[in-house]
C-alpha positions in Angstrom: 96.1 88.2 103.1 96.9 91.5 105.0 93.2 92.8 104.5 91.8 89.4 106.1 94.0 89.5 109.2 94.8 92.9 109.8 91.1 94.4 109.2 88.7 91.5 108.4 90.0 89.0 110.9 86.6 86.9 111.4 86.1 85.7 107.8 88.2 82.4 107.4 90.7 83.1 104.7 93.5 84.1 107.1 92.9 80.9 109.5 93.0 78.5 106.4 96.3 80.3 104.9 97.7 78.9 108.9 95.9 75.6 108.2 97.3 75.3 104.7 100.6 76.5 106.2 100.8 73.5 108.5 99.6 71.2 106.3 102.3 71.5 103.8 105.0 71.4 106.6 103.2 68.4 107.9 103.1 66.7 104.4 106.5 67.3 103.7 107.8 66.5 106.8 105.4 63.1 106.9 107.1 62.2 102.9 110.3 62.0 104.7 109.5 60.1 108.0 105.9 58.8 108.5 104.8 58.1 111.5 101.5 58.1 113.2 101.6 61.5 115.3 102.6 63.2 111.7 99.1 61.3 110.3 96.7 62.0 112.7 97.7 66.1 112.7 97.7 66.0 109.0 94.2 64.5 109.3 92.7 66.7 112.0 93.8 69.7 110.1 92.9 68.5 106.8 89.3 67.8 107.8 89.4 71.2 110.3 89.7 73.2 106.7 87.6 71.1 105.2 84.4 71.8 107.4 85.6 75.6 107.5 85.1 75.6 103.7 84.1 71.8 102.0 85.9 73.1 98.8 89.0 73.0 101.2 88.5 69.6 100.7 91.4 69.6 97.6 93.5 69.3 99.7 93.7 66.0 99.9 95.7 66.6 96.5 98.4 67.6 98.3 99.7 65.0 100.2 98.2 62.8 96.9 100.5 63.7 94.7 103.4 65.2 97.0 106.7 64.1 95.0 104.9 62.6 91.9 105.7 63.7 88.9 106.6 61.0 86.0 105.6 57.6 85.8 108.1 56.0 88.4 107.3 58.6 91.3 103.4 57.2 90.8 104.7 54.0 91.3 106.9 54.8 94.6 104.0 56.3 95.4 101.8 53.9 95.5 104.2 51.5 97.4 104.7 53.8 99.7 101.3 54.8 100.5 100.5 51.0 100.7 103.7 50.3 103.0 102.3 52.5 105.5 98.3 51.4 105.3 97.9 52.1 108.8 99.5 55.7 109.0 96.8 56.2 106.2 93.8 54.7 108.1 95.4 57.4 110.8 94.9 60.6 108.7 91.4 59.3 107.2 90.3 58.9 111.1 92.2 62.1 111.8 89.9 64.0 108.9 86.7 62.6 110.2 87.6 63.4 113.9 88.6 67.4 112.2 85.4 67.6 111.2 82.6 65.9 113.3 82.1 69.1 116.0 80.9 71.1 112.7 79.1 68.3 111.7 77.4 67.6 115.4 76.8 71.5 115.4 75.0 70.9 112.2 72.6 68.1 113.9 71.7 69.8 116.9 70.4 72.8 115.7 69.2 72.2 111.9 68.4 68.3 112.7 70.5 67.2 109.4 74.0 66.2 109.6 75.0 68.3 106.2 73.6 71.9 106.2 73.5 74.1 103.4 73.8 77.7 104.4 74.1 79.1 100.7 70.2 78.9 100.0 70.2 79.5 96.0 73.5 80.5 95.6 75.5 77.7 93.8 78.4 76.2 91.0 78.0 77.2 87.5 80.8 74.3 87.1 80.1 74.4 83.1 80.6 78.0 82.9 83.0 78.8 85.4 83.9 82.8 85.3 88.0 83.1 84.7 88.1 86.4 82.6 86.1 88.1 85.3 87.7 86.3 88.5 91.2 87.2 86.9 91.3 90.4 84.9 88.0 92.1 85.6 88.0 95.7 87.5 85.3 95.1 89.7 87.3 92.1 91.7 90.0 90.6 89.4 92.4 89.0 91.3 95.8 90.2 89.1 94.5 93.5 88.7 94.3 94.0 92.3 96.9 91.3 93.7 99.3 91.8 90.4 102.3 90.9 92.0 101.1 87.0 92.1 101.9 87.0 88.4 105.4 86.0 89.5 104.1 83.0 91.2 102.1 81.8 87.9 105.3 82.4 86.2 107.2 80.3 88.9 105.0 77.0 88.0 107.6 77.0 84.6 110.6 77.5 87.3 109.1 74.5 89.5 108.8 72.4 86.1 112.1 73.1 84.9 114.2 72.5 88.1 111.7 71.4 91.1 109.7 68.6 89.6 108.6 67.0 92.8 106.9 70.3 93.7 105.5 71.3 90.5 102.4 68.4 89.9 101.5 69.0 93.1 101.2 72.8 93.4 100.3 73.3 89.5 97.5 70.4 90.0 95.9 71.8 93.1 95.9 75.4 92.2 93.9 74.4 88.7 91.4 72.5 90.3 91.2 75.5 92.9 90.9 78.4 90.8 88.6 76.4 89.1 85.7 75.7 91.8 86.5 79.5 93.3 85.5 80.9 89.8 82.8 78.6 89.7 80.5 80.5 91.9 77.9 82.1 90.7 78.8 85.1 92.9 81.9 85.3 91.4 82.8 88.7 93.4 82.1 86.9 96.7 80.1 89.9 98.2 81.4 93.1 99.7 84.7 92.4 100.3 88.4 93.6 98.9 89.4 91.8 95.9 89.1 87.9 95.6 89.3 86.8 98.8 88.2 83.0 97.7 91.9 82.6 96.9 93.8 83.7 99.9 94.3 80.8 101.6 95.9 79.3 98.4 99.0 81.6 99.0 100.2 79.5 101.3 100.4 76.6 98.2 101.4 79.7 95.9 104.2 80.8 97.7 106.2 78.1 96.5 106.3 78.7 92.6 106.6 82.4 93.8 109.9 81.7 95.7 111.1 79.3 93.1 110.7 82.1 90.2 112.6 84.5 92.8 115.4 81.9 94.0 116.1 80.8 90.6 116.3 84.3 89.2 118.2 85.6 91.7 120.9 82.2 91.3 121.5 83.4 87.8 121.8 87.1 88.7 118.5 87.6 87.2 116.6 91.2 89.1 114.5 92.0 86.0 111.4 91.3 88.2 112.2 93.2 91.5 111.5 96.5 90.2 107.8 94.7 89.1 107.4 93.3 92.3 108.0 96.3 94.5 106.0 98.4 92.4 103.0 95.7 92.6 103.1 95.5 96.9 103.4 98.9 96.5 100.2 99.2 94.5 98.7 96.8 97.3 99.3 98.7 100.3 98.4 102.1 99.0 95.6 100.5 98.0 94.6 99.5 101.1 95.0 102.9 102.6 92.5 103.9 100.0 89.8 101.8 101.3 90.7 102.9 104.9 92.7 105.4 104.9 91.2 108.1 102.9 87.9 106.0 101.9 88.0 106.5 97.9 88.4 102.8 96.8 85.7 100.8 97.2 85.8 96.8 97.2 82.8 95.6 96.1 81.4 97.4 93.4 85.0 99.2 91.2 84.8 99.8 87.8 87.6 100.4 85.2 86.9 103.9 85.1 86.7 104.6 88.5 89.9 102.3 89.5 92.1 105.3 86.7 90.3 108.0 88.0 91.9 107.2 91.8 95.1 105.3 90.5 98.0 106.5 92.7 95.2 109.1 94.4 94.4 109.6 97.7 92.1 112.6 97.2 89.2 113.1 94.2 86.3 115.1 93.3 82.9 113.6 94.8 82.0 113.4 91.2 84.5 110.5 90.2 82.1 108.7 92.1 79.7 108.2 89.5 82.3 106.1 87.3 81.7 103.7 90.0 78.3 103.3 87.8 79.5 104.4 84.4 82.3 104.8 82.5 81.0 107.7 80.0 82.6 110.8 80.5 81.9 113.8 77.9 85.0 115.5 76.4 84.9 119.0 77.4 84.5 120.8 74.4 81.1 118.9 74.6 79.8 121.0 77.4 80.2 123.7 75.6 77.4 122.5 72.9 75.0 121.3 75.3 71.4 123.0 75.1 68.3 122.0 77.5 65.9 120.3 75.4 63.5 119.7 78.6 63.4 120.9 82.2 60.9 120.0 85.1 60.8 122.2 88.3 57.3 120.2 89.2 55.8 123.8 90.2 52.7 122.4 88.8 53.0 118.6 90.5 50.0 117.8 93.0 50.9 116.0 96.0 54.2 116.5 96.4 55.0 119.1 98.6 58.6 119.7 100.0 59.1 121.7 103.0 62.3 122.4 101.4 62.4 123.2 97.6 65.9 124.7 95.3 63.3 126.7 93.3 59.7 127.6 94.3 57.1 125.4 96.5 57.3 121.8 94.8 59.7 119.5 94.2 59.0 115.5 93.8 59.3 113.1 96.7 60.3 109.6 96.6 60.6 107.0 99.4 59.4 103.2 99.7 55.9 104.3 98.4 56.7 106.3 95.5 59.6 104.9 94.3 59.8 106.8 90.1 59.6 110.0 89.1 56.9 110.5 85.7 58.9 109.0 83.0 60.3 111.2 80.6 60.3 110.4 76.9 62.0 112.5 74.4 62.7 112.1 70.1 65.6 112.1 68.8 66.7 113.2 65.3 67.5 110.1 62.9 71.6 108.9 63.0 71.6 111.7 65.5 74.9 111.9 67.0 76.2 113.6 70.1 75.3 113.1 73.9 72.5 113.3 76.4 73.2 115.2 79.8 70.9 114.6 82.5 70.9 116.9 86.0 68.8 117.9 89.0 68.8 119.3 92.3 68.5 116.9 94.9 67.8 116.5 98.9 67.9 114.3 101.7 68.1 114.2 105.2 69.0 110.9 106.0 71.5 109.2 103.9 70.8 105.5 102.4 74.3 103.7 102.6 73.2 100.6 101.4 74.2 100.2 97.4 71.2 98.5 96.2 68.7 100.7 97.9 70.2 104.5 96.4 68.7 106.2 94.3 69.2 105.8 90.7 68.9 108.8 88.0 68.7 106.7 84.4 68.8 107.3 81.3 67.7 104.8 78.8 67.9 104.8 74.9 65.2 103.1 72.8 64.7 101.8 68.7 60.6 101.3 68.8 60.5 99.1 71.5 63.8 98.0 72.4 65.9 99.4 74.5 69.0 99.3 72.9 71.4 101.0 76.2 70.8 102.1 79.9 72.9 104.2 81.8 72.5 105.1 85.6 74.1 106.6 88.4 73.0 106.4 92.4 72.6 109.7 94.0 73.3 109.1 97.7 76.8 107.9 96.4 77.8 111.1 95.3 76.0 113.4 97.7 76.1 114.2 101.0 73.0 114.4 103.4 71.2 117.8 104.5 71.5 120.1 101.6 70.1 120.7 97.8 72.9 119.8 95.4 73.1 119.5 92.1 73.9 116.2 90.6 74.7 115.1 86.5 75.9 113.2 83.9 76.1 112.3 80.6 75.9 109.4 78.3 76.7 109.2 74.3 73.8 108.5 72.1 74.5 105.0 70.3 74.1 106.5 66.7 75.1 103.6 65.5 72.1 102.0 66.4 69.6 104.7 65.3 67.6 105.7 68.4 64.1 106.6 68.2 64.1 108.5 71.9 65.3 108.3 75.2 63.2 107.9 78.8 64.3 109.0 81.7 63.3 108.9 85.5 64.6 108.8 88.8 64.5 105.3 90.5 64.7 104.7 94.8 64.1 101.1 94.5 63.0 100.0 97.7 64.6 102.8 100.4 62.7 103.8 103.2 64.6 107.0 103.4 63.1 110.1 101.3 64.8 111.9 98.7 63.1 115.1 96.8 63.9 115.5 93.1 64.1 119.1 91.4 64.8 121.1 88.4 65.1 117.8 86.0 66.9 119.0 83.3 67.7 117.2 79.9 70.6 118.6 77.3 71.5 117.4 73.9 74.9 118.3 72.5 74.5 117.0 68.8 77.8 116.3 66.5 78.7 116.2 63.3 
């Protein structure tokens, strides 16, 4: 909630967090004295967050099921909602009335009423993503937000002693994290953590407070501790990303999230776990020996006016996007790892992810390839001088590899980069 209103203000999670805000103050304040001014606002803001984000449109769970929790609430319920037909008629106008200047926008300049702005990007509603929405490195949201564990905890808490909250704020967070893991892009682009569920505090903050109220009642501080050390985690991490610039948000890795934990300085190198997560023991280095180098002093065509050894190195842009493919043996059940280094130079840097360069290594049986491992270039290095770049992946003995190929990869950047001095060690085991 602090990234999306203190640095990423446009997107739409902080305003819905303000909508959802009012809304519950509005529904609660509607359960204990309808009238029609209470309606129409609840309406209006309801369909507002609707046509912000249509999935907002769970919200009309909230009022739904406000109080109900047993048999007999459904009931008064349903009298109640019935006794007061026309502030209902009210909020249903009020939603429709929220909505319609989105809905007009829509008709003027895409001539359809409903507009889908997505393209191909859907629901995979029978195989919704939790493990990876939840726990993953790359954006899981208790890995990077831990400290809402307390408010998952607190849905027992509303059970136990707050039953007229808990149906409703168990109920609508289930059917919410449900559609947000849902989407296909499951990471919801290039942006810190999973911002799909921010606006959801709002609803969250109410088991949170409950665990936190009930706990403290009874004397209770074993979660404190937890929960200062998790906003701490949370705000250092934010200066990471804009403070000191080592944390990514869209692309971290499980290897790369330890390798900065509690950091705010690291070697350029670390960057490369943002790709991998193979990292050679050090005793391996020692073992390593080159089993094929390439200074392309005998390449035609390819010309550098700067080289790291000699006249030639190999240039890659949007026209020649690979290197010659290597292919090397390897011994049968051999065991051990493959390094893989160069020099490398640019002038202009390519910032955009998918467009760096890629140096790959790739294990085959006949074939199959059996394991790929990459790393981008411009990710690690710096613009405007020749610098060496390397890493290392184990071989997969347990699958009996045949050989390995490897090339260099600049996918579809305009921006030249010149290869040099390919080198490839094998440090064998027993």
């Amino acid at each position: 909630y602090l990234y999306y209103t203190a640095f990423d203000g446009p997107m739409s999670h902080g305003y819905l967090f303000t909508l959802y805000a009012f809304i519950l103050y509005l529904t609660n304040s509607w359960h204990n004295k309808p009238t029609n001014t209470k309606s129409v606002l609840l309406g209006l803001l309801t369909g507002l967050a609707t046509i912000t984000r249509p999935t907002e449109i769970i919200l009309i769970l909230i009022p739904l099921l406000w109080n109900v929790y047993n048999k007999q609430t459904i009931i008064e319920k349903w009298k109640l909602l019935c006794a007061n037909w026309k502030h209902v008629t009210v909020f249903a106008a009020g939603c429709i009335i929220g909505g319609l200047p989105q809905i007009i926008y829509w008709k003027i300049f895409s001539g359809d009423w409903l507009f889908y702005s997505y393209e191909d990007q859907g629901f995979s509603f029978l195989n919704p993503h939790f493990s990876n929405f939840l726990f993953s490195y790359r954006k899981g949201w208790l890995i990077y937000t831990p400290a809402m564990i307390f408010a998952l905890m607190g849905f027992y808490t509303l059970y136990k002693y707050y039953k007229p909250l808990f149906l409703t704020s168990f109920i609508y967070f289930i059917v919410f994290l449900y559609i947000a893991a849902s989407w296909d892009i499951w990471w919801y682009g290039g942006s810190c953590t999973q911002r799909a569920i921010v606006q959801c505090y709002a609803v969250l903050m109410i088991p949170l407070t409950a665990f936190f109220s009930v706990n403290l009642k009874k004397k209770l501080i074993l979660g404190l501790p937890f929960l200062v050390f998790f906003t701490w985690i949370n705000l250092f991490q934010l200066y990471q990303v804009f403070g000191v610039g080592i944390m990514e948000c869209d692309h971290m890795s499980k290897k790369y999230y330890w390798k900065i934990f509690g950091k705010t300085e690291i070697h350029p190198d670390d960057r490369k776990f943002l790709d991998t997560n193979e990292e050679a023991p050090e005793e391996v280095f020692k073992n390593f020996e080159i089993a094929y180098e390439n200074d392309f002093e005998d390449s035609d065509g390819n010309n550098c006016e700067k080289s790291f050894s000699g006249n030639c190195s190999y240039k890659l842009n949007n026209e020649i996007q690979t290197t010659p493919e290597v292919s090397l043996s390897l011994n049968s059940n051999q065991k051990g790892w493959i390094k893989l280094s160069a020099y490398t130079f640019f002038k202009d840097k390519e910032y955009d992810t998918w467009k760096q360069t890629q140096m790959m290594i790739s294990f085959y049986k006949g074939t199959e390839k059996i394991k790929s491992k990459s790393i981008r270039i411009q990710r690690i290095r710096e613009a405007g001088n020749w610098q060496e770049i390397y890493f290392e992946s184990k071989i997969p003995h347990d699958k009996n590899p045949d050989y390995i190929k490897v090339y260099f990869w600049n996918s579809e950047s305009d921006k030249t980069i010149y290869i040099d001095n390919i080198k490839i060690f094998i440090s064998s085991t027993k």
